[in-house]
C-alpha positions as CSV (number, residue, x, y, z in Angstrom):
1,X,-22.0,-40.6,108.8
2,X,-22.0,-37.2,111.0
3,X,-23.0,-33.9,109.8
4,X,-19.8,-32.0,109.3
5,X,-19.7,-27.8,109.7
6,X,-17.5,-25.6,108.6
7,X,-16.6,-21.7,108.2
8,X,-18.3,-21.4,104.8
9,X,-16.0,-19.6,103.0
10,X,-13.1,-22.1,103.8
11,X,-15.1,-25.0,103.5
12,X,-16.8,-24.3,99.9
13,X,-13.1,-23.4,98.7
14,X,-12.2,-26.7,99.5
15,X,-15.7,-28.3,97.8
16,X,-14.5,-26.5,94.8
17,X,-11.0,-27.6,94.2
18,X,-12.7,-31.0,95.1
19,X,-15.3,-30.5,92.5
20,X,-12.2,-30.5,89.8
21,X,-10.5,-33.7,90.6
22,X,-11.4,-36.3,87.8
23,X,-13.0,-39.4,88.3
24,X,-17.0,-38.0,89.6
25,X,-19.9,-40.5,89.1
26,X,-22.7,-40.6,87.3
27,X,-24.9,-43.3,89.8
28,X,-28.2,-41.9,91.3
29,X,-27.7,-39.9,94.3
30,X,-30.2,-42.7,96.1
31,X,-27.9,-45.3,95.5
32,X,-26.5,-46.8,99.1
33,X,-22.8,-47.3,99.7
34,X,-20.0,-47.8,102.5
35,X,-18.4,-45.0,101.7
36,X,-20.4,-41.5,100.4
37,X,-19.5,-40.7,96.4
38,X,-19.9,-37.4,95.3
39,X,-23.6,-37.6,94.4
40,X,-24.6,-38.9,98.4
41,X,-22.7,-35.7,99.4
42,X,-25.1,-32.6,100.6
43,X,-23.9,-29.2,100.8
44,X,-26.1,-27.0,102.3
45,X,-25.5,-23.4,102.8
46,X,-27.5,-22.0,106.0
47,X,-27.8,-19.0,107.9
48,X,-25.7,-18.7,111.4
49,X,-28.8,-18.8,113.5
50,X,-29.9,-22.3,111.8
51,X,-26.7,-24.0,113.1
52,X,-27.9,-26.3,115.8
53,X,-31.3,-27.2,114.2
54,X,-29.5,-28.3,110.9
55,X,-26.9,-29.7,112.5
56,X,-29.9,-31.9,113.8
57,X,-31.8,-32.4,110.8
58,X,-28.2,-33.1,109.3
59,X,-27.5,-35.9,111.3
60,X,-31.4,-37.1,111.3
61,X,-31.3,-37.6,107.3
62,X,-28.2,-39.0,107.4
63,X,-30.2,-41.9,109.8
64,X,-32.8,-42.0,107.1
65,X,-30.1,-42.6,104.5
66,X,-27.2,-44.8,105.4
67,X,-24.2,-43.5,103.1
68,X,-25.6,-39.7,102.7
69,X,-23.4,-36.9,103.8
70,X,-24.7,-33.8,104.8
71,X,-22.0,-31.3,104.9
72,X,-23.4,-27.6,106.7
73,X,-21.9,-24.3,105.8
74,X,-22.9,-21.4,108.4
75,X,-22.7,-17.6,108.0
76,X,-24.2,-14.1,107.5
77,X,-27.3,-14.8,105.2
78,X,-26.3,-12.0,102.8
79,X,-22.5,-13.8,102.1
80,X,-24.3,-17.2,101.2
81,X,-26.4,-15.7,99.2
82,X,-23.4,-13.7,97.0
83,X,-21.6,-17.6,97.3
84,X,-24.5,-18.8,95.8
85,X,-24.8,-16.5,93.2
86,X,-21.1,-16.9,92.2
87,X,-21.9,-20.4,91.6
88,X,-20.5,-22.1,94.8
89,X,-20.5,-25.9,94.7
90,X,-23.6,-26.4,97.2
91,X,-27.2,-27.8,96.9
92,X,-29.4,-25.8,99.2
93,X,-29.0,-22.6,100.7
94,X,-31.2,-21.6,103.8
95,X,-31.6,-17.9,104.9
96,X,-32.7,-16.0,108.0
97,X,-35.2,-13.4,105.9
98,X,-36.8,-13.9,102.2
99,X,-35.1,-10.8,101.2
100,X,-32.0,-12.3,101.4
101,X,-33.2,-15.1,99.4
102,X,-35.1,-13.5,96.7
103,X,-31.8,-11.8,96.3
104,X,-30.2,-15.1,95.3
105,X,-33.2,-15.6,92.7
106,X,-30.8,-16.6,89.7
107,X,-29.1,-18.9,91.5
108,X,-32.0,-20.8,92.4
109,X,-33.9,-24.0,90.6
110,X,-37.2,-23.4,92.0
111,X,-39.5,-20.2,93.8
112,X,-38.1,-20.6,97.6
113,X,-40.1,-21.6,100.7
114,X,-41.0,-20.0,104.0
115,X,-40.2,-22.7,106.7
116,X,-39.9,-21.1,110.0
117,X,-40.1,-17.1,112.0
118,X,-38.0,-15.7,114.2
119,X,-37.5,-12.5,116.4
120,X,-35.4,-10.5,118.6
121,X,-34.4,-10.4,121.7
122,X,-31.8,-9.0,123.9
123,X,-29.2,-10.7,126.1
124,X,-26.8,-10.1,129.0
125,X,-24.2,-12.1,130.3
126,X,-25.3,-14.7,133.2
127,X,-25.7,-12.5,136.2
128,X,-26.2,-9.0,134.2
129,X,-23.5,-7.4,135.6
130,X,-23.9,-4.1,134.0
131,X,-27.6,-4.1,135.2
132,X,-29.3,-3.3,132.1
133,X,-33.0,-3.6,132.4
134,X,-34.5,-2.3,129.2
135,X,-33.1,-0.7,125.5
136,X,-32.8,2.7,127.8
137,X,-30.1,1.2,129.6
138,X,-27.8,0.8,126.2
139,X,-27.1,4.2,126.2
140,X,-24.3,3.4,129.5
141,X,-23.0,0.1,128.0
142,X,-21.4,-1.7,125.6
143,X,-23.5,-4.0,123.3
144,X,-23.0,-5.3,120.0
145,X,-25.6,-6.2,117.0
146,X,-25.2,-7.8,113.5
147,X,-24.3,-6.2,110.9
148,X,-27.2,-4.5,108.5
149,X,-26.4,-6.6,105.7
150,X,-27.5,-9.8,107.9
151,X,-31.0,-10.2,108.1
152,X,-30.4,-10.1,112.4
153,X,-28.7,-6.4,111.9
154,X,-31.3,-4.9,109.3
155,X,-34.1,-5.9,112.1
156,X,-32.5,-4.5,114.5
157,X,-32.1,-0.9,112.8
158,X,-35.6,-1.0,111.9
159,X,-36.8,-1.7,115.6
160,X,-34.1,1.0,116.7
161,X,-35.0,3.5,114.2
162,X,-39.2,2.7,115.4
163,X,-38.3,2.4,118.7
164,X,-35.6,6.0,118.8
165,X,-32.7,4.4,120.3
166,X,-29.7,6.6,119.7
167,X,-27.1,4.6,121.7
168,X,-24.7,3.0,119.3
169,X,-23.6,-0.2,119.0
170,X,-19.7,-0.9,120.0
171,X,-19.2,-3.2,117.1
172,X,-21.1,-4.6,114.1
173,X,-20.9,-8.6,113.8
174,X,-20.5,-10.8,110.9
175,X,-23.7,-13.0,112.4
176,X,-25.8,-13.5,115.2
177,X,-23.6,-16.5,116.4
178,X,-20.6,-13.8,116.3
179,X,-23.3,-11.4,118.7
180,X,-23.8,-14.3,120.6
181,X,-20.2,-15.5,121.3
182,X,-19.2,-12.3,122.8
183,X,-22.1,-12.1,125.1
184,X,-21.3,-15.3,126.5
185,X,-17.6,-14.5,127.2
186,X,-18.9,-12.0,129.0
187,X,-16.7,-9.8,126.6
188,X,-19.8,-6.7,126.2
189,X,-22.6,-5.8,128.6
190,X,-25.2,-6.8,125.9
191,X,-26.0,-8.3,122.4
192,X,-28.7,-8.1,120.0
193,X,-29.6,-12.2,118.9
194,X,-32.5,-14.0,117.5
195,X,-34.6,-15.7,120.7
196,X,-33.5,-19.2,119.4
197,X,-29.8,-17.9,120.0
198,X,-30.9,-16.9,123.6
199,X,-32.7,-20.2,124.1
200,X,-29.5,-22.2,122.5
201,X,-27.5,-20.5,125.1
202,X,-29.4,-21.7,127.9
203,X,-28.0,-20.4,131.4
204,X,-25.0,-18.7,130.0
205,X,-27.5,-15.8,129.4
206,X,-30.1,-13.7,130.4
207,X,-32.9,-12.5,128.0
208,X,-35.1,-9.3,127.6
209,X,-37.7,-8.2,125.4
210,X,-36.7,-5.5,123.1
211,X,-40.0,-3.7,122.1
212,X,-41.5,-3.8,119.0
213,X,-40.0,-6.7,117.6
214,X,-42.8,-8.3,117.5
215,X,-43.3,-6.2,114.7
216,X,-40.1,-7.4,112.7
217,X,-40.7,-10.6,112.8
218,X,-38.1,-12.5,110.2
219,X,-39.1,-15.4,107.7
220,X,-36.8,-18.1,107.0
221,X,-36.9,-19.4,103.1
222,X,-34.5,-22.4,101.5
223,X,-34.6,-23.0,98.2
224,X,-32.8,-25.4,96.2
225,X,-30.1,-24.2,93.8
226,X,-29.4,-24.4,90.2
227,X,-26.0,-25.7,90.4
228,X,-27.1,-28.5,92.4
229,X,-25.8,-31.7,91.1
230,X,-27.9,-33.7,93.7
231,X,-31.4,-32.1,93.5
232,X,-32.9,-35.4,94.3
233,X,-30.5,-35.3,97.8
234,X,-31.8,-31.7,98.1
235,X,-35.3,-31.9,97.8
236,X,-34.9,-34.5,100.8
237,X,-33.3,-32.6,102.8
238,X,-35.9,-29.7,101.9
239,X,-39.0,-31.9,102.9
240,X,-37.0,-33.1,106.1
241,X,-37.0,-29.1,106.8
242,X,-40.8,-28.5,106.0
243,X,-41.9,-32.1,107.2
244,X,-43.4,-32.9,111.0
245,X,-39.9,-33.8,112.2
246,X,-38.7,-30.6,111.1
247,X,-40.7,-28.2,112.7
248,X,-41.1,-30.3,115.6
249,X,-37.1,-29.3,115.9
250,X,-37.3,-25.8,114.8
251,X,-40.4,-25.3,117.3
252,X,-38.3,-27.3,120.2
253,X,-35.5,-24.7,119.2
254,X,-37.7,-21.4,119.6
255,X,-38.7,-20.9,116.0
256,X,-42.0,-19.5,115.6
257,X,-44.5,-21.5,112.7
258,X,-43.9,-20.3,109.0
């Protein structure tokens, strides 16, 4: 089986008109079969920024476990945490700051883990055409950031607020991915991302330092939720995540150690 992804909202809308069709089973979620049941399907909910190094540990448990599914659900840390919350139909949920996470605390099964860092960086189109050299130069462009309700955007005002940048962003993103995306299509003269972003993105852009982020340096926390209905499925996925092959793909990816 493949890893599927999916815009979260849409894709937990459809879990949960699933999740009401008659006929579920009541066999261990170990069990192996052809086809996946409903207890060898995985819903995880994960922050934007963990989309390529899920999508790999996705794919690497469903190796492990022939007849798993591992279905991924991206966006803003702070949404999957309100999904969760509301009682979406998932089994993990992953986020790019413990904040975020402890916020989710009554939706969860079990006290949350630290499993990777992150920082931030800033990054131009290939070629920076605008010619932005430092977090001075914002004041003449057009850059965009996350918004402060994602974990990426309330970094970012605390470094700007430390740092006195006045210069105002030209729009607030959903995610980093969103930041991201418009850098890439060359769309604004800057963007505000985690370094793995910038490292995901390879030559399509350029990346600068931003000082003091060194000094917000972001924690990323999963924790397995109460709804679950395949903790067993969860916790494997969870130990995949904190195991050797984990953070060798979360190091390979930029993330920083827990």
């Amino acid at each position: 089986m493949r890893a599927r992804t999916a815009a979260a909202t849409a894709l937990l809308a459809a879990l949960a008109a699933t999740a009401c069709t008659p006929g579920g089973s009541d066999r261990d979620d170990t069990a192996d079969t052809s086809e996946p049941g409903p207890e060898q399907r995985l819903t995880v909910l994960a922050a934007a920024s963990l989309t390529e190094t899920f999508t790999e540990l996705a794919r690497e448990l469903e190796a492990e476990r022939p007849g798993v599914e591992v279905t991924l659900a991206f966006d803003s840390s702070a949404t999957l945490a309100q999904q969760a919350l509301e009682g979406a139909p998932a089994d993990l949920l992953a986020t790019a700051d413990t904040r975020t996470i402890e916020s989710a605390a009554d939706a969860l099964a079990a006290a949350p883990e630290v499993f990777a860092t992150n920082t931030l960086v800033l990054v131009v189109p290939a070629g920076n055409p605008a010619g932005i050299e430092s977090v001075d130069d914002l004041a003449g462009a057009t850059f965009v950031t996350c918004v402060e309700t994602a974990p990426c955007g309330a970094s970012w005002a605390a470094i700007a607020d430390e740092q006195d940048v006045e210069a105002e962003p030209a729009s607030l993103e959903v995610d980093v991915k969103a930041v991201l995306a418009r850098v890439v299509a060359d769309e604004v003269d800057a963007g505000v991302v985690y370094a793995t972003d910038a490292v995901a993105a390879g030559d399509a852009v350029e990346t600068l330092d931003l000082p003091g982020a060194e000094q917000q340096v972001t924690s990323y926390a999963l924790g397995l939720l109460a709804q679950s209905s395949r903790p067993g499925l969860a916790q494997d996925f969870a130990d995949l995540v904190l195991g050797e092959t984990g953070q060798r793909v979360l190091t390979d990816a930029g993330f920083g150690p827990p």
